[in-house]
RODO-2510 file (C-alpha; in nm, 4 decimals, decimal comma):
residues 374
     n   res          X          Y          Z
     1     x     4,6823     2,1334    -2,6753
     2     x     4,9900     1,8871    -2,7589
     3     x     5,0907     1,8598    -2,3971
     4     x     4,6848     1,7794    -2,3432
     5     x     4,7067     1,5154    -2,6158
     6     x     4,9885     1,3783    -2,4997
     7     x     4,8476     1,3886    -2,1491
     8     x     4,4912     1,1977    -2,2501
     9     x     4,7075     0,9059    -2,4215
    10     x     4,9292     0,8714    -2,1291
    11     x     4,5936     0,8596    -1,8419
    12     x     4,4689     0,5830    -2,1303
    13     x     4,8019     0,3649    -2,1682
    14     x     4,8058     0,3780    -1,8385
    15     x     4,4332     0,2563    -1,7264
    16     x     4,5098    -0,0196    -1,9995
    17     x     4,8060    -0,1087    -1,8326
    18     x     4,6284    -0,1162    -1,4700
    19     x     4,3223    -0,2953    -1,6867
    20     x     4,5508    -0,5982    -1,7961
    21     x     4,7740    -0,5954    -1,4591
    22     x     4,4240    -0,6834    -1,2335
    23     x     4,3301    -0,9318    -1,5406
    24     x     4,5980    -1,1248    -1,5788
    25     x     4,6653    -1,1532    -1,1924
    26     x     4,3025    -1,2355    -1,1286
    27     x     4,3798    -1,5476    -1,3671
    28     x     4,6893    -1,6029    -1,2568
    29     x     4,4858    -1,6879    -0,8831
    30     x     4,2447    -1,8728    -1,0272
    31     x     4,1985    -2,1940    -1,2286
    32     x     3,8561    -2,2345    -1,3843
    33     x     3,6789    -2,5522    -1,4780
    34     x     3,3146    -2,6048    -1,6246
    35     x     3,0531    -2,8621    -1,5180
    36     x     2,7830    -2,9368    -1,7145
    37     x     2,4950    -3,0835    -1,5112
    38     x     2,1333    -3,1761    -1,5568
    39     x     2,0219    -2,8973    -1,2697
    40     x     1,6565    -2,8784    -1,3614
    41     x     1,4283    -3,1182    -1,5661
    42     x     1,3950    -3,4563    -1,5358
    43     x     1,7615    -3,5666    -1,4306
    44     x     1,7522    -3,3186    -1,1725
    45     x     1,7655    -3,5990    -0,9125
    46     x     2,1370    -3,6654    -1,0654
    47     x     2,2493    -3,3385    -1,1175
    48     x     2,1755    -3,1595    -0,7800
    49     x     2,3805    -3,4370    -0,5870
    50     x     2,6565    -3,4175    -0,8433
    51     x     2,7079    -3,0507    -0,8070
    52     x     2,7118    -3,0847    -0,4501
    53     x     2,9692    -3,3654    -0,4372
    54     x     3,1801    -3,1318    -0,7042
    55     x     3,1531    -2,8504    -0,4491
    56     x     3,2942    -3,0301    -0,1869
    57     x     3,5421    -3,1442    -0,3963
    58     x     3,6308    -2,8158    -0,5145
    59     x     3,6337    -2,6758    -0,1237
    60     x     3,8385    -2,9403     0,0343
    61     x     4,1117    -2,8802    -0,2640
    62     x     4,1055    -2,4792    -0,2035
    63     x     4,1702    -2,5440     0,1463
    64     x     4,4219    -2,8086     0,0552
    65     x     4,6092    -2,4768    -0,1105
    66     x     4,4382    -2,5463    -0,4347
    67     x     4,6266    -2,6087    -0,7414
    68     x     4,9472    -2,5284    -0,7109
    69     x     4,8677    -2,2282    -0,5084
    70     x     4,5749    -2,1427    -0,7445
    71     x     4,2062    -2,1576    -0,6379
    72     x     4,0126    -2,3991    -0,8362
    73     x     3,6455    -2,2172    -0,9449
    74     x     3,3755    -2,4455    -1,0981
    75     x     3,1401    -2,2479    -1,3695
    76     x     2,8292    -2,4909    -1,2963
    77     x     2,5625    -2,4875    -1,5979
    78     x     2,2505    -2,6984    -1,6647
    79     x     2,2069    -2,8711    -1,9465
    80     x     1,8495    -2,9547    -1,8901
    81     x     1,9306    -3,3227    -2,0864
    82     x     1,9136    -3,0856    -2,3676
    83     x     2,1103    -3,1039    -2,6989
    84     x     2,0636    -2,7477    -2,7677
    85     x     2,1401    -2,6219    -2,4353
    86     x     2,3939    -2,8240    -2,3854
    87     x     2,6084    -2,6749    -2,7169
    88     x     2,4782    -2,3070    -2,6422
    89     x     2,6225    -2,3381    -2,2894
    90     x     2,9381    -2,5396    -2,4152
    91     x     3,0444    -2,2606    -2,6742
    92     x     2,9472    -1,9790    -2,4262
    93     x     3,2039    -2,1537    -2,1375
    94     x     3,4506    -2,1938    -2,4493
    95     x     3,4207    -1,8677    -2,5275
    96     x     3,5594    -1,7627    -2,1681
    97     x     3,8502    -1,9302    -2,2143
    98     x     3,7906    -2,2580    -2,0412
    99     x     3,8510    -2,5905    -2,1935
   100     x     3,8575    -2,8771    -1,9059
   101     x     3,5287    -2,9831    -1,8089
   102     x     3,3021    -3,2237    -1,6603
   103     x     2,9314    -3,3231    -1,6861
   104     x     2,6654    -3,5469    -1,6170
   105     x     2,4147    -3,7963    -1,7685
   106     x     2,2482    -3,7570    -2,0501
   107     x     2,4018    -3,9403    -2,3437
   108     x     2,2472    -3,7040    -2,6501
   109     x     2,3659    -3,4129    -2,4710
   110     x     2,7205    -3,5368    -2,4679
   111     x     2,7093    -3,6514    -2,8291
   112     x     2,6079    -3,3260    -2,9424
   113     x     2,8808    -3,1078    -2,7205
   114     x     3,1690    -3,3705    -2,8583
   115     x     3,2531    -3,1418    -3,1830
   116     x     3,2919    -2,7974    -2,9802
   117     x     3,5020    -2,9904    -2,7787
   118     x     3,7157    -3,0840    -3,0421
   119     x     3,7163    -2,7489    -3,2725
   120     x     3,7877    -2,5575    -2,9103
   121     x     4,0750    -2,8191    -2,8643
   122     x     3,8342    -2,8803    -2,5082
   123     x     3,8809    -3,2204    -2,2634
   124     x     3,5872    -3,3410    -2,0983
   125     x     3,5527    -3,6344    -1,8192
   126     x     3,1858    -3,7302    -1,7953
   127     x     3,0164    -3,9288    -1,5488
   128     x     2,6566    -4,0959    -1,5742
   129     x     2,6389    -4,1072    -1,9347
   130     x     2,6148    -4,4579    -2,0497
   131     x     2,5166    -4,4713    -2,4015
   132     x     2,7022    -4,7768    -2,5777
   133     x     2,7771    -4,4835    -2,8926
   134     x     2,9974    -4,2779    -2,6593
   135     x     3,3062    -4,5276    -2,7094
   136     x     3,5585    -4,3921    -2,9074
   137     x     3,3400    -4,1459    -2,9432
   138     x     3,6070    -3,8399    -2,9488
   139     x     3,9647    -3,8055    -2,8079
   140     x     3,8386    -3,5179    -2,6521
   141     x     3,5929    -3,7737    -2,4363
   142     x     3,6384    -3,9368    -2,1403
   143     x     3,3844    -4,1227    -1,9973
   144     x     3,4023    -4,2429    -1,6061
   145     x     3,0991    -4,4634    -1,5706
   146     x     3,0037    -4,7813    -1,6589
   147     x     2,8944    -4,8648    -2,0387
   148     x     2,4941    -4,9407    -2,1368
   149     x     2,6426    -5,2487    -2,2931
   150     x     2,7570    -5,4113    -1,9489
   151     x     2,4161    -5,3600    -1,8331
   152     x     2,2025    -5,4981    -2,1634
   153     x     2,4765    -5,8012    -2,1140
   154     x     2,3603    -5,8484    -1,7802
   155     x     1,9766    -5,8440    -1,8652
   156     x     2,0380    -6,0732    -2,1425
   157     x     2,2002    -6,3598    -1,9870
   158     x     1,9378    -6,3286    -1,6873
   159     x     1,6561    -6,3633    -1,9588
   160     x     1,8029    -6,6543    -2,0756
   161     x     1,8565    -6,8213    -1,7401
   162     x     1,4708    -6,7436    -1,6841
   163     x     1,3941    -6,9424    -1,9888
   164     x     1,1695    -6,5812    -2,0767
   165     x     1,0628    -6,6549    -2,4759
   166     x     0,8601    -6,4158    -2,5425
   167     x     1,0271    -6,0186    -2,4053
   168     x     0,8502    -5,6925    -2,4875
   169     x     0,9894    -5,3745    -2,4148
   170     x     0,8102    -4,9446    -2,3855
   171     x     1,1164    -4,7247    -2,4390
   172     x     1,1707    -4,3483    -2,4778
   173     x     1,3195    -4,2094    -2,8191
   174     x     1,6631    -4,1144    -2,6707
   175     x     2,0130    -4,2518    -2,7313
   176     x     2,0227    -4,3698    -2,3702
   177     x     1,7002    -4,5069    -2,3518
   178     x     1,6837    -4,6964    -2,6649
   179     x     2,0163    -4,7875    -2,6752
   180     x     1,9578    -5,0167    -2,3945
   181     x     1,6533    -5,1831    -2,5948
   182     x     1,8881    -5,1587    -2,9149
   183     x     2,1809    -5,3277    -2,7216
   184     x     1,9488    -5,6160    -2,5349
   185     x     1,8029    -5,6881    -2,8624
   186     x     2,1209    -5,7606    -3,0677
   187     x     2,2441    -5,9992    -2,7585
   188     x     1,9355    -6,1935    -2,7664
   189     x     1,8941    -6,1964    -3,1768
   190     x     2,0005    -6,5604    -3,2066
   191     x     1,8869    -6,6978    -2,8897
   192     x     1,5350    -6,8037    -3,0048
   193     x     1,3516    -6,5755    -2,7958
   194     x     1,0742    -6,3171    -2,9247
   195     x     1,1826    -5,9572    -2,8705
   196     x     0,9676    -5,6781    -2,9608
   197     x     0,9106    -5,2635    -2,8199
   198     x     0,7102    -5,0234    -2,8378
   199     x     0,8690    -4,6879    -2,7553
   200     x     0,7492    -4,3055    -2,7462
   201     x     0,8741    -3,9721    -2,7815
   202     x     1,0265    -3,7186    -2,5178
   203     x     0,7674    -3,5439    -2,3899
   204     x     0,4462    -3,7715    -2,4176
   205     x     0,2190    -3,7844    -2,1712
   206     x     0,0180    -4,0432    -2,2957
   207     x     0,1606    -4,3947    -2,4051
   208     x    -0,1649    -4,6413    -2,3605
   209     x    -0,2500    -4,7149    -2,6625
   210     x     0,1510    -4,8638    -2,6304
   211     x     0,1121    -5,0052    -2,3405
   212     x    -0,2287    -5,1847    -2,4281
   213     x    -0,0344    -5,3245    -2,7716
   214     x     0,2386    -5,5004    -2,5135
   215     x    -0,0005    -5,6132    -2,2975
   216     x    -0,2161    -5,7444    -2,5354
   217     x     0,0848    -5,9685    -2,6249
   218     x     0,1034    -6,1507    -2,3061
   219     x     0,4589    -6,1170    -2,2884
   220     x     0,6529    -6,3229    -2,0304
   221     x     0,8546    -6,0342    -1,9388
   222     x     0,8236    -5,6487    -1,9656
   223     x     1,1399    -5,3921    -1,9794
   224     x     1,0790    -5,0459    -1,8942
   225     x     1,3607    -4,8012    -2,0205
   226     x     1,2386    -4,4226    -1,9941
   227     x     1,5338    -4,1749    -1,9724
   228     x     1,3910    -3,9772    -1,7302
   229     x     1,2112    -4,0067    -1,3950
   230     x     0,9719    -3,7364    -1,4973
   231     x     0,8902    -4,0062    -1,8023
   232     x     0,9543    -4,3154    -1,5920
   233     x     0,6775    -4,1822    -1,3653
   234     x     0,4085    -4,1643    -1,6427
   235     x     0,5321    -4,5083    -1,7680
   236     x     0,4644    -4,6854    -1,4456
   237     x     0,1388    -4,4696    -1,3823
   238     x    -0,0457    -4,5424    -1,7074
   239     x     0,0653    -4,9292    -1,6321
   240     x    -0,1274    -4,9346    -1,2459
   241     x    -0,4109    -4,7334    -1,4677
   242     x    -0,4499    -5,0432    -1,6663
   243     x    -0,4033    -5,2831    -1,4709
   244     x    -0,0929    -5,4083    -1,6573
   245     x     0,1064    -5,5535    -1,3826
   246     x     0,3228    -5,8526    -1,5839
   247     x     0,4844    -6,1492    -1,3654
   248     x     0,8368    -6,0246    -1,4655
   249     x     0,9646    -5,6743    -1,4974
   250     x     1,3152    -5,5854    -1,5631
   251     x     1,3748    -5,1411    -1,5558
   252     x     1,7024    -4,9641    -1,6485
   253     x     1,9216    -4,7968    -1,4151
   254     x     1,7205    -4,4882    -1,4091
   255     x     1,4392    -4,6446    -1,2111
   256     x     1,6310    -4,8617    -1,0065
   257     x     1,8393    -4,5957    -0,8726
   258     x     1,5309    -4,3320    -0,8300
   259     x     1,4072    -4,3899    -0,4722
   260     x     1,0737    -4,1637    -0,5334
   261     x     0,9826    -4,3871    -0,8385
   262     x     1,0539    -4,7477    -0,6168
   263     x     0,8492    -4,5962    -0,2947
   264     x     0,5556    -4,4695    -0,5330
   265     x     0,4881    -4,7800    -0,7587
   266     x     0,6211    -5,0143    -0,4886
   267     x     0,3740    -5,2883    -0,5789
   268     x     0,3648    -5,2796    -0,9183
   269     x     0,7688    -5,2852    -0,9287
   270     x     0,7980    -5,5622    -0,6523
   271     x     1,0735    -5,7995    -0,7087
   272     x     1,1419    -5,6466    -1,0260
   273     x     1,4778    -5,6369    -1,1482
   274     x     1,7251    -5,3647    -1,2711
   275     x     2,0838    -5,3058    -1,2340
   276     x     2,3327    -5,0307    -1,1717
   277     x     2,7140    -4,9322    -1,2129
   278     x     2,8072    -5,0343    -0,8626
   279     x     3,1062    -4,9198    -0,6699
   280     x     3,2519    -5,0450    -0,3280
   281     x     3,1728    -4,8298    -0,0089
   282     x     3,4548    -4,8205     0,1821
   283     x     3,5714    -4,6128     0,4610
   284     x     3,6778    -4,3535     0,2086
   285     x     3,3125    -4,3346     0,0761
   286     x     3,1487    -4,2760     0,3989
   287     x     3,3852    -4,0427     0,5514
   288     x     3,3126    -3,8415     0,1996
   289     x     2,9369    -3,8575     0,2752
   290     x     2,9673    -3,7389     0,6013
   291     x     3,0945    -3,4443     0,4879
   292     x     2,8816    -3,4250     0,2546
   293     x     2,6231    -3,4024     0,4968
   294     x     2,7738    -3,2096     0,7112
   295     x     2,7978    -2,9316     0,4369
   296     x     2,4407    -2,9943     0,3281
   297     x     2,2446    -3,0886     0,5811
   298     x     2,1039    -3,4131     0,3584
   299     x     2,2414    -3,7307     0,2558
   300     x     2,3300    -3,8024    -0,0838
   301     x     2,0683    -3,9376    -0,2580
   302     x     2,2989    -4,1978    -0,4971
   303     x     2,6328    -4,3031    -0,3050
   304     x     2,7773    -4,3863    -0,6675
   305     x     2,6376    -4,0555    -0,8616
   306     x     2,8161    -3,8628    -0,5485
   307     x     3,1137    -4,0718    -0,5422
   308     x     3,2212    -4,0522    -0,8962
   309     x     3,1626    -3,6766    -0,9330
   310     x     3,3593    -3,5729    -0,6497
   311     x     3,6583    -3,8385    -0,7851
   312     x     3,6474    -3,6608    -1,1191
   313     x     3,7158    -3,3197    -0,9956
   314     x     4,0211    -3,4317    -0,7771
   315     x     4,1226    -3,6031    -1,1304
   316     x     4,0727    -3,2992    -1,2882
   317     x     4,2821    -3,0996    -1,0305
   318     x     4,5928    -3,3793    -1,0402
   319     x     4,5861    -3,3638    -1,4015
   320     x     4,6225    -2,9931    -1,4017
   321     x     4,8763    -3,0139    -1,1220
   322     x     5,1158    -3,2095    -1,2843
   323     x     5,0442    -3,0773    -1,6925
   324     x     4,9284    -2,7602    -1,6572
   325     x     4,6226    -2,5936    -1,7889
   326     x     4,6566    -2,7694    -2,1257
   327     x     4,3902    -2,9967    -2,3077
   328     x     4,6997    -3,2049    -2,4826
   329     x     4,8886    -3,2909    -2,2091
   330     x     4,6012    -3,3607    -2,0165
   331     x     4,4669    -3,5886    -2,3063
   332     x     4,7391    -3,8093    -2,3049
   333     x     4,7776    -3,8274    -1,8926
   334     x     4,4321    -3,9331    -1,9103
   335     x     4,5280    -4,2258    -2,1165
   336     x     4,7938    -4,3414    -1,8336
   337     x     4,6447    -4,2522    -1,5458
   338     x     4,5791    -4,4533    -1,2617
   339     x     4,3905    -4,2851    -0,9864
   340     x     4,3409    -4,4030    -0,6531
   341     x     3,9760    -4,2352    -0,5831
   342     x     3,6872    -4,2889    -0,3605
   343     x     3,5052    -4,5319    -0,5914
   344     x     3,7787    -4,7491    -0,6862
   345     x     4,0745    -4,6838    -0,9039
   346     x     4,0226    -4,4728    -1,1802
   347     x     4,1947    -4,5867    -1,5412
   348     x     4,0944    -4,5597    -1,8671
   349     x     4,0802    -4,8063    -2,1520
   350     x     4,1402    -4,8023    -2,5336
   351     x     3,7784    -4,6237    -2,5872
   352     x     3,8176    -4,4140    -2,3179
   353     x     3,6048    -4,5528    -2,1309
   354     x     3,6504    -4,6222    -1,7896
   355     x     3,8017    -4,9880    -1,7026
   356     x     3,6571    -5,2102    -1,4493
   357     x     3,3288    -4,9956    -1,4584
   358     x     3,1062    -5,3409    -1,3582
   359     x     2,6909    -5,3060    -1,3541
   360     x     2,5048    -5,5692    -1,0612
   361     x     2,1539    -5,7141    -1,0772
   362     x     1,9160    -5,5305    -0,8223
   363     x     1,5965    -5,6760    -0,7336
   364     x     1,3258    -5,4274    -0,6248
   365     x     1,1531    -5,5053    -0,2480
   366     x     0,9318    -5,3110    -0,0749
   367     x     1,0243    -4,9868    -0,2873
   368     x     1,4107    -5,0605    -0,2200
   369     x     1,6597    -5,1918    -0,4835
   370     x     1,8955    -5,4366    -0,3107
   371     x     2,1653    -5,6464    -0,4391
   372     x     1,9768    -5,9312    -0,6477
   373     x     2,0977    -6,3035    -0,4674
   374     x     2,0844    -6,5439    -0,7369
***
């Protein structure tokens, strides 16, 4: 019976030991990251492409001999734009043991991971999220995109050049969306022109009775700030359904970078303007989106929205490479770093917020945004 016992405990110590041996050299092999996209819902559009480009990014480092002879492995999740999702999926990645992460758009969604990040002692670089709220947000934040603020500055100097004095605006009830209204109003406050919105909540499907209040203003020009382009599309349908079709229409960045939404309302949105967070395309970009397409069999939808995710998980990788899987060290080499990516160099500025992250006028024609030419 003893030598039995004795037996049974030695078969166990040694599956344990076996157990922890595969365990430890399975994560010795292996460096895992988490990206938190919007893969279904609304911001689909940006988080399909920005998986994609992090794929390829992830691919062309593994055959590079990965990260100091350790694969990189992206856990993708979807966030769905969803605050709720979005700190569900957060804690369960968290709980795995990974802390260095990425994600896209979505400002609410980032606001509401930013304290798991910090009790987990977690990094993330984010792309696509714009909200003006984000800066200095968290240590634990970076954000490599342009600011909402650049963009409401760029709106607000245009509307006084116009010589606009009377400026309604429809928004959606999100921190992106109404931020932008928030921000555009606060620039113009002392200007002497008339600023009013009307906004509605995620998830309506009906907003005349607020477009009928702006129109029955007679504004001189209308802004149009959904979040979404599942809500931008019912904005701009219920407009053509009323025959509200004002002189001068400005849109956020989510329209004028949605190519569905510029093709379907074409003539309603004709020599409209918006803006966008522009980078240069250089050689570097399009030999990255021909292999993009060579791996997918599609362009990219958004040069900049592929460009900037696929640049953040090469950061990612360097930062790793040179401080080790460690959200401290990697903190502060974010705050020095300058990298020499696809979309320009990539440094990081006292809110930690990307520097040089410049938005450009865009002026819709014939269901195309194109560089606006004052």
């Amino acid at each position: 019976m003893k030598k039995s016992y004795i037996w049974g405990i030695v078969i166990i110590l040694i599956a344990i030991v076996v157990i922890l041996s595969v365990t430890t050299n399975k994560n010795d092999s292996t460096i895992k990251i988490g990206a938190i996209y919007p893969l279904t819902g609304g911001l689909a559009s940006y988080g399909e492409p920005s998986q994609k480009a992090a794929q390829l990014a992830m691919d062309e480092i593994n055959s590079a001999g990965g990260i100091n002879g350790q694969r990189l492995e992206i856990d993708f999740q979807d966030h769905k734009c969803d605050p709720k999702t979005a700190v569900s999926v957060l804690q369960q990645l968290t709980g795995k043991g990974i802390n260095i992460f990425t994600s896209a758009a979505c400002t609410g969604t980032v606001f509401a991971m930013e304290p798991i990040l910090q009790s987990s002692n977690s990094i993330m670089i984010s792309t696509l999220t714009t909200g003006a709220k984000l800066s200095s947000s968290s240590p634990n934040f970076f954000r490599n995109w342009g600011s909402d603020i650049a963009e409401s500055r760029l709106f607000a100097e245009k509307i006084k050049q116009s010589g606009f004095k009377k400026v309604a605006a429809i928004y959606e009830e999100t921190d992106y969306a109404k931020g932008l209204f928030v921000t555009l109003q606060d620039l113009l406050k002392d200007s002497g022109i008339q600023i009013s919105g009307e906004s509605f909540q995620t998830g309506s499907t009906d907003i005349r009775t607020q477009l009928t209040k702006i129109k029955s203003q007679n504004p001189d020009m209308v802004f149009i700030s959904p979040q979404t382009v599942t809500s931008g599309e019912i904005v701009l349908s219920q407009m053509e359904e009323l025959k509200f079709t004002p002189t001068h229409i400005y849109v956020n960045d989510n329209i004028t970078k949605t190519t569905e939404l510029l093709s379907k309302h074409a003539k309603l949105l004709e020599m409209a303007l918006g803006a966008d967070y522009v980078i240069v395309q250089d050689s570097d970009i399009q030999s990255m989106l021909q292999r993009y397409k060579n791996k997918y069999g599609q362009d990219c939808p958004q040069v900049n929205v592929c460009a900037v995710a696929y640049d953040t998980v090469h950061l990612i990788a360097n930062a790793i490479k040179d401080n080790g899987y460690n959200a401290n060290a990697i903190q502060s080499y974010l705050h020095t770093v300058n990298y020499q990516g696809i979309s320009g160099m990539v440094s990081f500025d006292g809110q930690n917020d990307r520097n040089n992250a410049n938005y450009s006028l865009f002026q819709i024609q014939n269901g195309k945004a194109v560089l606006y030419q004052q």
